[in-house]
C-alpha positions in Angstrom: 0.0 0.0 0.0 1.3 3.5 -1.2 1.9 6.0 2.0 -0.7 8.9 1.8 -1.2 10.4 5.3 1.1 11.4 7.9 -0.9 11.7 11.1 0.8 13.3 14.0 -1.2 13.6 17.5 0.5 15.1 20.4 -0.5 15.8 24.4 1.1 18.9 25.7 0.9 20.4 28.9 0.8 24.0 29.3 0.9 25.9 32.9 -0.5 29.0 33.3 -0.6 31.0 30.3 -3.3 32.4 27.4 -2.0 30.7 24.5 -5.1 32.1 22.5 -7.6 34.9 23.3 -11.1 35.5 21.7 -12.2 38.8 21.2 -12.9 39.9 25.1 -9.0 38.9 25.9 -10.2 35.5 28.0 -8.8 32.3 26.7 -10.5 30.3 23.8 -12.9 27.8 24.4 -14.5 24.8 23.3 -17.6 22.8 24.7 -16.8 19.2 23.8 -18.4 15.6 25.6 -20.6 18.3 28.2 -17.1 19.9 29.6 -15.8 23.0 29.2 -12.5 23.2 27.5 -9.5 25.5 26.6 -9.1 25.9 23.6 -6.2 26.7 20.7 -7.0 27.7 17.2 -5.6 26.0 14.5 -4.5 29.7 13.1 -2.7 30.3 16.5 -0.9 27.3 16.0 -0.7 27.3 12.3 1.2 30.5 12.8 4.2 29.2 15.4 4.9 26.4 13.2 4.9 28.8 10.1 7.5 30.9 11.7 9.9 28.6 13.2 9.8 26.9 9.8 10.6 30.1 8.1 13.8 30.5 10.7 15.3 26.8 9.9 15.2 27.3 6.3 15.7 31.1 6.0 12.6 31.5 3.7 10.4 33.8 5.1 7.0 34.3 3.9 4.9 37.8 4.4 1.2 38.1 4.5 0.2 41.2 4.0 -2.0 44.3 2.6 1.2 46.6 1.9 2.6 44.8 -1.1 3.2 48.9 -2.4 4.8 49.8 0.1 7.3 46.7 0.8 8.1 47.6 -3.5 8.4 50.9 -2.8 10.5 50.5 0.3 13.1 48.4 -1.8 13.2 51.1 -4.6 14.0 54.0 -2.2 16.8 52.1 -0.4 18.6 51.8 -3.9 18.1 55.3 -4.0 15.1 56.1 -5.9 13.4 59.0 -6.0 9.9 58.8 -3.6 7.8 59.8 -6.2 9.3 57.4 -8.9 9.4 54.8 -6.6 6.1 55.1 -5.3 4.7 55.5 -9.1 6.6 52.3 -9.9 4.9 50.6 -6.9 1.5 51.5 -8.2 2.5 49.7 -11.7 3.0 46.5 -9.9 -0.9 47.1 -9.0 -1.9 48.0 -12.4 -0.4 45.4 -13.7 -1.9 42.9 -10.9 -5.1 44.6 -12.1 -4.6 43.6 -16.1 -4.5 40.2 -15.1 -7.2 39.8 -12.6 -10.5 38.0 -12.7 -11.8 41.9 -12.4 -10.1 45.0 -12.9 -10.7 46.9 -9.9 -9.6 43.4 -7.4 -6.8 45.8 -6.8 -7.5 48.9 -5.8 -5.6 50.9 -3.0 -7.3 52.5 -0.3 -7.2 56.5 -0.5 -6.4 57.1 2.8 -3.9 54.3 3.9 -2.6 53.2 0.1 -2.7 49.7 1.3 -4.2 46.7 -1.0 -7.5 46.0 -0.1 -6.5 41.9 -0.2 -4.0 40.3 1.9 -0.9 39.0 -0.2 0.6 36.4 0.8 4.7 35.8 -0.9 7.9 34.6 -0.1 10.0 37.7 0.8 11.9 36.9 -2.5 8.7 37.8 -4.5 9.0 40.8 -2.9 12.7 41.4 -4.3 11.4 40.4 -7.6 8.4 42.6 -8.3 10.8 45.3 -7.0 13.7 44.1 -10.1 11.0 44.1 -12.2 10.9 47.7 -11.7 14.5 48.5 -11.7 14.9 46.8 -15.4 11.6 48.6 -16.7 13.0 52.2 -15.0 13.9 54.0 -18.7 10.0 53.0 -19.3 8.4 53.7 -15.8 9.9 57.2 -16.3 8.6 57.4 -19.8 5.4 57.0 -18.7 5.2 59.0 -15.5 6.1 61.7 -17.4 4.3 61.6 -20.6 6.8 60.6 -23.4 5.3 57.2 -23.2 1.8 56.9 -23.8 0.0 53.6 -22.9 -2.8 51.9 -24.5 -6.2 51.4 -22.9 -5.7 48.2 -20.4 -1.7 48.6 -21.2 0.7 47.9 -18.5 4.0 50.0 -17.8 5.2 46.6 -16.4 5.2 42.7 -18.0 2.5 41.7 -16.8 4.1 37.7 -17.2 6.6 38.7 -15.5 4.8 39.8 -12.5 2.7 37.5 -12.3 5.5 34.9 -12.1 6.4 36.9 -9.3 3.6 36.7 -7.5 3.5 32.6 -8.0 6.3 32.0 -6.2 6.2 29.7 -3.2 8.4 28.9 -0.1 8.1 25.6 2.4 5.5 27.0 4.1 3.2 28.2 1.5 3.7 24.6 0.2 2.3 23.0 3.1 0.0 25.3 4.4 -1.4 26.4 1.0 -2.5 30.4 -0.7 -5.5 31.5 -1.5 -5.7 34.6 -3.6 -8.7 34.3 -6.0 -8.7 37.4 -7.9 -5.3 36.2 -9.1 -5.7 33.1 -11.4 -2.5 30.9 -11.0 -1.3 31.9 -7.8 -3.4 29.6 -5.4 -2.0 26.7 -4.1 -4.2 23.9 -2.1 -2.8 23.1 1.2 -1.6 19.9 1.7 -1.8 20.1 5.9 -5.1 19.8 8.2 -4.6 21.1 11.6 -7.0 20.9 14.2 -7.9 23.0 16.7 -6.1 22.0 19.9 -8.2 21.3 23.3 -7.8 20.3 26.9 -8.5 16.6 27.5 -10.1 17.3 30.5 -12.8 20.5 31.9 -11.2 23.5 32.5 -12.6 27.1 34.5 -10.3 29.9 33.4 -8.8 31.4 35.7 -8.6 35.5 36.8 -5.8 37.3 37.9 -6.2 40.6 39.5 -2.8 42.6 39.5 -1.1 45.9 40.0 1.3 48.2 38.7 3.3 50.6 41.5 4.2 54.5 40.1 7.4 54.3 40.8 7.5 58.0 41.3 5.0 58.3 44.0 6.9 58.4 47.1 5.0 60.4 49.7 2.7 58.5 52.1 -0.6 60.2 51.1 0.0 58.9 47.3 0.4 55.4 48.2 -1.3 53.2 46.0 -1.2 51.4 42.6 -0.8 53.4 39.5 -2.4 50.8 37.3 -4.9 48.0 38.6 -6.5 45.4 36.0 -7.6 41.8 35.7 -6.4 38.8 33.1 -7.7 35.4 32.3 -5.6 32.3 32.2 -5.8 28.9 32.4 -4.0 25.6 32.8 -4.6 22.2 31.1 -2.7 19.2 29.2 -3.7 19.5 25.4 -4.6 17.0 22.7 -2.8 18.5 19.0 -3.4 16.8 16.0 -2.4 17.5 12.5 -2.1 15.3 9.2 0.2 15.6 6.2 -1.2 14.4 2.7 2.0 13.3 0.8 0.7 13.3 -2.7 -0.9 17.0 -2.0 2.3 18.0 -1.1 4.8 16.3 -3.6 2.6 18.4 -6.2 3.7 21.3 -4.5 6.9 20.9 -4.4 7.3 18.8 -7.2 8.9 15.9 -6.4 8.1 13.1 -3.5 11.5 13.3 -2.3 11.3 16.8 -1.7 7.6 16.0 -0.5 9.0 13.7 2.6 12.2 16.0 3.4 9.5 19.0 4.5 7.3 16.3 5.8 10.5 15.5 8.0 10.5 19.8 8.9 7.3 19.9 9.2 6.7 16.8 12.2 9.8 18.5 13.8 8.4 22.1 13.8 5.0 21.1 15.2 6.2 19.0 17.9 8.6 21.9 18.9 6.7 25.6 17.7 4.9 27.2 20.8 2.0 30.2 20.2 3.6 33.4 21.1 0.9 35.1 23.5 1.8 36.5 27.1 4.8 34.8 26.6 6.8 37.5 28.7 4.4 37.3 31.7 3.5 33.2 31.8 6.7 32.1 29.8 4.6 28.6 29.1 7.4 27.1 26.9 6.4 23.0 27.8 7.3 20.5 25.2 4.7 17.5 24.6 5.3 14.5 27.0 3.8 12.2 24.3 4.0 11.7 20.4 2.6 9.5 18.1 3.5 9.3 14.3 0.7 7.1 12.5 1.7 6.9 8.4 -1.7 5.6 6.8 -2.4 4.7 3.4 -6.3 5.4 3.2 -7.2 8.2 4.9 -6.2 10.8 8.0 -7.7 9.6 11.3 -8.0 12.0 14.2 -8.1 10.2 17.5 -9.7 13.4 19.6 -12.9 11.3 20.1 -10.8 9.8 22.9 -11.4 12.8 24.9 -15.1 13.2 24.2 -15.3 11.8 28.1 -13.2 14.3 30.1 -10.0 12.9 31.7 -10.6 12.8 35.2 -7.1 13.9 37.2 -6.0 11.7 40.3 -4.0 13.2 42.9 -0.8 11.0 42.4 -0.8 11.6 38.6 -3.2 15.2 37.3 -4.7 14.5 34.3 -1.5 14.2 31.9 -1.0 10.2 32.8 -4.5 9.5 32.5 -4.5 11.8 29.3 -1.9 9.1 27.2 -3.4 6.2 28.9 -6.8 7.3 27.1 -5.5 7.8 23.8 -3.3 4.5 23.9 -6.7 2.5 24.8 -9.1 4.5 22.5 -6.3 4.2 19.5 -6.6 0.5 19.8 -10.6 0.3 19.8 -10.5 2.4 16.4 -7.9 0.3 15.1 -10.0 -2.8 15.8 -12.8 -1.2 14.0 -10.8 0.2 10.8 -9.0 -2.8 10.5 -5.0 -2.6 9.6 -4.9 -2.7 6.2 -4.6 0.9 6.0 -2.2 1.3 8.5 1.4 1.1 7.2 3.3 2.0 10.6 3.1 3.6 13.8 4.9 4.8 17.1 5.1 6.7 19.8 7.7 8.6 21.7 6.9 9.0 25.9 8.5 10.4 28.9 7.0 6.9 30.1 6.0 4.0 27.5 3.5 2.4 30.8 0.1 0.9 29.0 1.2 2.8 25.6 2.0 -0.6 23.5 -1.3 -0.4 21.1 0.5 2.7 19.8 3.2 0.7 18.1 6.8 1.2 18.3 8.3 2.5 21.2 11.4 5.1 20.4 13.6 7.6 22.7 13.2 10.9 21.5 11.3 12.5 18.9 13.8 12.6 16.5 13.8 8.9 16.2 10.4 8.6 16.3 10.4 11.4 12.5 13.1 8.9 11.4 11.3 6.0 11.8 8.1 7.5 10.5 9.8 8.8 7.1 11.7 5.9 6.8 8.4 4.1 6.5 7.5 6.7 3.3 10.4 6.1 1.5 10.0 2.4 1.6 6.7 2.2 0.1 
């Protein structure tokens, strides 16, 4: 059987922190099995793998509404004039415009002269549009000033050209995917599902009331706090799941070899990448006591049903034991169902391997455990 899926589930445990707010600042939530949980968003997540992918390979990716302004930034510090290289900047819109689905998909806004879609490129796109302009200067200056006249629904800039430009890709745009509809070509279908993460057991959150002394007020009649306020946290041991589809992904990159060498990236960086919020006041930088690697080749299964009963905590243990206990056991009851034709290997790496046999092979870190795992790709 050919390997399809690469599903990884982890259970993390986070101390006090607020991984994830909703609008109100309090931490996300999730009513799942008649319990309250804490919740983190796929996005939130999404995001901290995104970036400490972009730092191990040095390609960045941008998303963003001031694709003028990052051109026209690049043009000044060559030493452009402003208003030729903010003119130049609007050609890249233009010409974004003559190959839209419609016309006016790119229009700036008066006030702020930012796009009004998000953009979404490598940071070498960036650089390109901006050569683009550089080797079309003689004509951008033409036209700014009137000795070159262009044609109704003419470009100043190659419009092929740009729009190469703004089809480029990096690692994460790979995995993750683009969506940019108004621009035929540049989409790319994401070949990773993440879920949403959630406590495996209830959760309350929890308020803190705090203070802030005015350093400056000395005198006895001043006493007092110069800044009093409230925050919501909350604790809990999470259940993360996400699944690779190889084929999806060896189309965006082009090759399966390729395909398995960011799979390999990607297992690493979502084992590792931590959401960035009140990290200066909670500093909630836990790594996951338990992985498990499952390569399939039918389909991606998610094992959070497991949780649908909360985990109940015992006093010797809290709820992160019972937590891998619960998957082990429920892994095995799916597996009976689904059969194991579809399952081409499995394992697990623990900070204990007690009552965790029914998730296959047992390995010492995590990096053995993305060995193994890969290893099982290449030999099918």
């Amino acid at each position: 059987m050919i390997a399809r899926y690469v599903d990884i589930h982890l259970l993390q445990t986070v101390p006090y922190a607020n991984l994830n707010r909703d609008d109100l600042g309090s931490p996300k939530t999730v009513r799942f099995g008649y319990a309250d949980r804490t919740r983190v968003s796929s996005q939130c997540w999404k995001r901290a793998v995104r970036e400490e992918l972009e730092t191990s390979s040095g390609n960045a990716a941008k998303r963003t509404r001031q694709l003028p302004q990052a051109v026209q930034d690049r043009l000044t510090t060559q030493g452009w004039e402003p208003e030729l290289a903010a003119f130049a900047a609007a050609q890249v819109m233009a010409a974004l415009a003559a190959i839209a689905v419609k016309a006016d998909s790119f229009k700036l806004d008066k006030k702020t002269g930012e796009a009004q879609v998000l953009f979404y490129l490598p940071e070498r796109a960036f650089d390109e549009l901006a050569d683009i302009c550089v080797q079309q200067r003689d004509r951008l200056t033409g036209v700014q000033s009137g000795a070159i006249k262009l044609k109704k629904g003419e470009a100043a800039l190659p419009v092929d050209a740009v729009r190469e430009a703004m089809a480029r890709r990096n690692d994460v745009i790979n995995l993750f995917g683009r969506m940019l509809a108004e621009l035929p070509g540049t989409n790319v279908d994401g070949a990773v599902q993440v879920a949403h993460a959630f406590t495996t057991h209830s959760t309350d959150p929890q308020v803190d009331f705090f203070t802030a002394v005015d350093d400056l007020k000395q005198d006895a009649d001043q006493a007092g706090s110069g800044h009093m306020n409230s925050a919501e946290f909350s604790t809990g041991t999470f259940y993360r799941y996400a699944s690779v589809n190889l084929k999806d992904l060896a189309e965006n990159v082009g090759d399966a070899a390729t395909a398995v060498e960011l799979t390999t990236a990607f297992l690493s960086a979502f084992i590792t990448a931590m959401p960035q919020a009140k990290k200066n006041s909670t500093a909630p930088f836990t790594v996951p006591e338990l992985a498990y690697i499952a390569v399939r080749g039918d389909r991606p299964v998610s094992l959070a049903s497991a949780f649908e009963t909360p985990v109940r905590a015992t006093l010797d243990s809290g709820y992160a034991d019972p937590s891998r206990r619960q998957l082990a056991d429920y892994a095995g009851r799916i597996y009976r169902l689904l059969g194991e034709r579809g399952l081409i290997y499995h394992g697990y790496a623990s900070i204990d391997d007690k009552g965790l046999e029914q998730l296959g092979d047992n390995h010492p870190s995590f990096d053995a455990l993305i060995a193994a795992a890969v290893d099982s790709v290449r030999a099918e």
